[in-house]
Each structure stands twice: as structure tokens, then as C-alpha cells.
C-alpha positions as CSV (number, residue, x, y, z in Angstrom):
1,X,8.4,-3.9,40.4
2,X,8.0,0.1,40.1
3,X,7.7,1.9,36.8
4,X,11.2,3.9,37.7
5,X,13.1,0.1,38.3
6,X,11.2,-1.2,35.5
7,X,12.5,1.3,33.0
8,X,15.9,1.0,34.5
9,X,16.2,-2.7,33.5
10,X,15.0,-2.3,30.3
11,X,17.1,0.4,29.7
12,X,20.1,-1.7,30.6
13,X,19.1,-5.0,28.3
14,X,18.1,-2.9,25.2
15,X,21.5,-1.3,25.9
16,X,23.4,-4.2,26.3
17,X,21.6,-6.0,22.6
18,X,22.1,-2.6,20.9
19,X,26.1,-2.6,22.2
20,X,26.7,-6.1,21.1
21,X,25.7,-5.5,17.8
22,X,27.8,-2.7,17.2
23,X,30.6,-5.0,18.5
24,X,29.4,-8.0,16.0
25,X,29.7,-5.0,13.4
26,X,33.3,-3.9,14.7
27,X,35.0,-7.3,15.2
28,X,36.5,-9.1,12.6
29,X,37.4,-12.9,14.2
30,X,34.8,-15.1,14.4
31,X,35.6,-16.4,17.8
32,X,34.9,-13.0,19.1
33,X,32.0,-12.3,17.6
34,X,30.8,-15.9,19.3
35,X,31.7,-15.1,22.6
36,X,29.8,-11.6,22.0
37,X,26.6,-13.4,21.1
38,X,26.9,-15.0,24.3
39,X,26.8,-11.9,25.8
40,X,23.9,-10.5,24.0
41,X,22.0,-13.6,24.1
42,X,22.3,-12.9,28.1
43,X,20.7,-9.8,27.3
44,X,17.9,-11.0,25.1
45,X,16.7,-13.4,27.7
46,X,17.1,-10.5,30.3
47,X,15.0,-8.3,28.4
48,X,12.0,-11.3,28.4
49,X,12.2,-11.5,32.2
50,X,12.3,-7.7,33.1
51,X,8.8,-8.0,31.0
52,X,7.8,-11.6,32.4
53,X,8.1,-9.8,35.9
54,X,6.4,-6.7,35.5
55,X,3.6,-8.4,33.7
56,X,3.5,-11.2,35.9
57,X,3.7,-14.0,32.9
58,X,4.2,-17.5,33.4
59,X,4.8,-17.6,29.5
60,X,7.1,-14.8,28.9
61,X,9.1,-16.5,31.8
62,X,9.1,-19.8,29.9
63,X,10.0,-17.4,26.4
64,X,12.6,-15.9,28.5
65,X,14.1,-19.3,29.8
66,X,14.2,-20.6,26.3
67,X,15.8,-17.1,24.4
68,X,18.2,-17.5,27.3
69,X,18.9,-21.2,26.0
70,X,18.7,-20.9,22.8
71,X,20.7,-17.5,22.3
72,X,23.2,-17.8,24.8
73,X,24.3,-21.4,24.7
74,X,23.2,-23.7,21.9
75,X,23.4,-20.9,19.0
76,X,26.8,-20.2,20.6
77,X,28.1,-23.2,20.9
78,X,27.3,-24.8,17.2
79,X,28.6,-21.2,15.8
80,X,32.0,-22.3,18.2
81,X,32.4,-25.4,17.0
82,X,31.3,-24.4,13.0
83,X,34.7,-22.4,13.3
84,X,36.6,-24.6,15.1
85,X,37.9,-26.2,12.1
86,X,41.4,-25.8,10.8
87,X,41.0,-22.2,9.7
88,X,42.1,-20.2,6.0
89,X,42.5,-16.9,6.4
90,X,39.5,-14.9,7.6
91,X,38.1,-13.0,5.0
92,X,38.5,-9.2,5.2
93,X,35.8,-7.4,5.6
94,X,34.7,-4.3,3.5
95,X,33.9,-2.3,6.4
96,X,35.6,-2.3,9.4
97,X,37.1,0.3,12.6
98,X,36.0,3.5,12.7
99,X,33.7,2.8,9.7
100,X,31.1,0.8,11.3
101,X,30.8,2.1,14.3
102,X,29.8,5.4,12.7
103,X,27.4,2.9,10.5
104,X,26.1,1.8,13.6
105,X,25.5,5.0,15.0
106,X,23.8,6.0,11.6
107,X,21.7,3.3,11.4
108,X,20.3,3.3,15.0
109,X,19.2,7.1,14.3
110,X,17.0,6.0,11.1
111,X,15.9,2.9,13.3
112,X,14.6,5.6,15.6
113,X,13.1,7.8,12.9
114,X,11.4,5.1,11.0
115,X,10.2,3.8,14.6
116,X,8.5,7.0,15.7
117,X,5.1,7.0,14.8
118,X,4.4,3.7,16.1
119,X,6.3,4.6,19.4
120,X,4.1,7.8,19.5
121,X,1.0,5.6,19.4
122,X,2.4,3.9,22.6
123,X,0.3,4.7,26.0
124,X,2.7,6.0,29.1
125,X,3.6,4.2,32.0
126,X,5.1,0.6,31.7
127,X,3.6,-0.5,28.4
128,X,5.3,2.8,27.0
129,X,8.4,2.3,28.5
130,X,8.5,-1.5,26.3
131,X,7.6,0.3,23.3
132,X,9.7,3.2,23.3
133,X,12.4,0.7,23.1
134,X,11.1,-0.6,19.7
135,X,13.5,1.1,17.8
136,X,16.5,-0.6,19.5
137,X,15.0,-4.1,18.4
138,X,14.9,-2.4,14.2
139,X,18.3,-1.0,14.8
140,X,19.7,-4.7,15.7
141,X,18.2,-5.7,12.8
142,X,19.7,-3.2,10.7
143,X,22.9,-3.7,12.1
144,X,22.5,-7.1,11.2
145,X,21.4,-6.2,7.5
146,X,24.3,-4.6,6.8
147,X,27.0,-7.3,8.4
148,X,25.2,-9.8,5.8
149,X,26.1,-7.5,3.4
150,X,29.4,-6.8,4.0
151,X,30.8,-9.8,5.4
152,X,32.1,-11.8,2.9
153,X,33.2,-15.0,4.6
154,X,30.3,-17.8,4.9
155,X,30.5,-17.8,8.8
156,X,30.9,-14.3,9.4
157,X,27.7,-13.9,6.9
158,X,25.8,-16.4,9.4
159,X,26.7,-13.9,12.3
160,X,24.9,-11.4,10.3
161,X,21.7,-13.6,10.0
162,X,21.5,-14.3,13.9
163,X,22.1,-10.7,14.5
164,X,18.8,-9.7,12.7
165,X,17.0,-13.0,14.3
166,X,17.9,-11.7,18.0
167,X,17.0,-8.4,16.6
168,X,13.1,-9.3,15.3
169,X,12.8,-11.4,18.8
170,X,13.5,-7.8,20.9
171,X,11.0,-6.2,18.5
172,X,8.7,-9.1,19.2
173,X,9.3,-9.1,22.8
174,X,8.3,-5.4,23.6
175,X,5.6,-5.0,20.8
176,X,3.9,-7.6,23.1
177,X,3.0,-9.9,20.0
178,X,2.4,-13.0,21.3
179,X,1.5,-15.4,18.2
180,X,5.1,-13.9,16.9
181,X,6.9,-15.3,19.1
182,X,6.1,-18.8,18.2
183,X,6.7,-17.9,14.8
184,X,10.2,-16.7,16.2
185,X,10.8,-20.0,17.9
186,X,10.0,-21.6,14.7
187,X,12.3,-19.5,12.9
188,X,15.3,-19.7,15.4
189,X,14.7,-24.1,14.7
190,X,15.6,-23.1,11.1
191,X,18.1,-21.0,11.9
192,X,19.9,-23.7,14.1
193,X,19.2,-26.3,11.1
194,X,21.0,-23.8,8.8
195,X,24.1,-23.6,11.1
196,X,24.1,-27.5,11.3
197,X,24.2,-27.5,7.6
198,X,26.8,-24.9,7.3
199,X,29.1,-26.7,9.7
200,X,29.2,-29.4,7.7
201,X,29.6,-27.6,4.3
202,X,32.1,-25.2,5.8
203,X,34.6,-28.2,6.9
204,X,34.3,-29.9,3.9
205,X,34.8,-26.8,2.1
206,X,37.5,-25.9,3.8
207,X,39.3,-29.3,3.7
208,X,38.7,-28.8,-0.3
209,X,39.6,-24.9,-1.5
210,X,41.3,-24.1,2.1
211,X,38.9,-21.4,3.2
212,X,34.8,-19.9,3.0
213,X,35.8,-16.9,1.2
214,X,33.0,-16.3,-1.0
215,X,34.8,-14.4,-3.5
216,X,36.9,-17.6,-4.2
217,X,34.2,-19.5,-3.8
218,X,33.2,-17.3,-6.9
219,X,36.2,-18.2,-8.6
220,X,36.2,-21.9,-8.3
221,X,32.6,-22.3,-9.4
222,X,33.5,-20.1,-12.6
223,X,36.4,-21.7,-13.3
């Protein structure tokens, strides 16, 4: 693979993760946002095989094979089926439209400032390429940040917690770390264990109160 196609791909996956999160950010159903993280889970695992090939790794194939599993399909699907129960009414969130894409846009610009001196340390040629796109893995994350805190439905808060996860893999992925990417792995296994958990509490829940509004949830505890 050439430098030129090289940087070309990686372009187009760092593009595609830093678009999806803006859209997690935007959209307000949860059944979007799941078919969305479909879409950028696609893109995480296509960001760990433009790098598997152009470093010729039999490991950050296998990484790529199991991002692709993990963050396209099984994360997915237990997110699907977590909202898939009789539904309340979905919790409006405090930030919404225009709002957050202009959050998003403001948030990738500090991702890129607080980013630069470690992308200025970066050599040229290939290995720069990867770590030019570090900033794109810290603006996911930041995205993320902020739909955990302004989400105010249980669910929609979880979509916020994978959103930094896929987030810290990208930066993992092109800062070349290798040890954290097992840690990742690890933490994605927790991840999936906490949206077992929530399934479960969210349907009771909702077959209690009605709905996974946390400001009701508030309410019922205090009462």
C-alpha cells in the first residue's frame, strides 16, 4: 500500500468515527443512535485494518477482526434489544439541533489544540499520517463526554459511554500502543457486562415507574 492510498483510507475511517459521533450527539431516538454505532463500529474496525495492512500485522488484523465484532454487532445488538422494551417517553435532551453540532464542531477544534504537541512529535511518512489523526480519536471522546452529560435518559447516557470507549480505542489504535489495547479489550468486556445489567434494570424499571428518566428517577427515590 503507498503512503498517498494509505492516508487516503485513514482519512476516510477517522472521518467516518468523527461523523458518527456528531450524529450520536444530534439524534435523539435511541434506535437511531444504534444503527449509527453500527455504522461507526464499521469504521473503527476499518481504521485497524488500513493499519494492519500497511504495517503488515497479523495482530492488528486479529484487533481489527474483533473491534469489527465487537463494535459493530454485539454492542449493537444488546444496545437494540436494551431498548426494545415497551418504551416511556424518551427523555428530552438538554442539547439538541443546531446546538450540538456547533458543540461538536467546538470540541473537535480543542481536541486538535490540546493534541498538537504530541502530533508535532510525530515523524513524516506513514507513522505520521496515524498520528496526525490522534486528535480525531480525543474529539470522539469528547463528544462522548458531553452526551454523558447531557443525556438524561439511562440508555441514551450508555450511548455516551460507548461513544468515549470507541473513541480511546481510535486513540489507541493510531498511537500504536499495543499493551492498551488489551486493556481496551478488557474494558469493552465491562462495558458489555454493564449493558447486560442495564437491560435488565431498565425493563424492570420500566415495567415499575413507566420510563428511565433520570430526573424521575430522582423523584421516586426522594419521595
Amino acid at each position: 500500500m503507498t503512503d498517498s492510498l494509505y492516508t487516503q483510507l485513514l482519512d476516510l475511517a477517522c472521518g467516518g468515527l468523527l461523523l458518527t459521533a456528531a450524529l450520536v450527539l444530534w439524534r435523539r431516538r435511541v434506535a437511531v443512535v444504534v444503527r449509527v454505532f453500527v455504522l461507526q463500529g464499521i469504521a473503527l474496525g476499518g481504521l485497524g485494518a488500513v493499519l494492519a495492512v500497511h504495517e503488515v500485522s497479523v495482530r492488528l488484523w486479529a484487533v481489527a477482526a474483533g473491534l469489527l465484532a465487537l463494535r459493530a454487532v454485539v454492542l449493537p445488538w444488546l444496545l437494540r434489544r436494551a431498548a426494545a422494551a415497551p418504551p416511556g417517553p424518551e427523555p428530552t435532551p438538554l442539547l439538541g439541533g443546531a446546538a450540538a453540532l456547533l458543540a461538536t464542531a467546538g470540541l473537535t477544534l480543542l481536541a486538535f489544540a490540546v493534541s498538537r504537541p504530541l502530533v508535532e512529535l510525530a515523524p513524516a511518512g506513514g507513522v505520521g499520517a496515524a498520528s496526525a489523526a490522534i486528535p480525531v480519536g480525543v474529539a470522539v471522546v469528547l463528544v462522548g463526554f458531553l452526551v454523558l452529560a447531557t443525556r438524561r435518559g439511562a440508555l441514551p447516557q450508555l450511548a455516551g459511554l460507548l461513544l468515549m470507549d470507541n473513541g480511546i480505542t481510535a486513540v489507541a489504535l493510531l498511537t500504536g500502543a499495543g499493551p492498551a489495547l488489551l486493556v481496551q479489550v478488557g474494558v469493552a468486556l465491562d462495558v458489555l457486562l454493564v449493558l447486560v445489567i442495564l437491560q435488565l434494570s431498565a425493563t424492570r424499571t420500566r415495567e415499575t415507574v413507566g420510563d428511565t428518566d433520570l430526573d424521575e428517577l430522582r423523584e421516586l427515590r426522594d419521595s
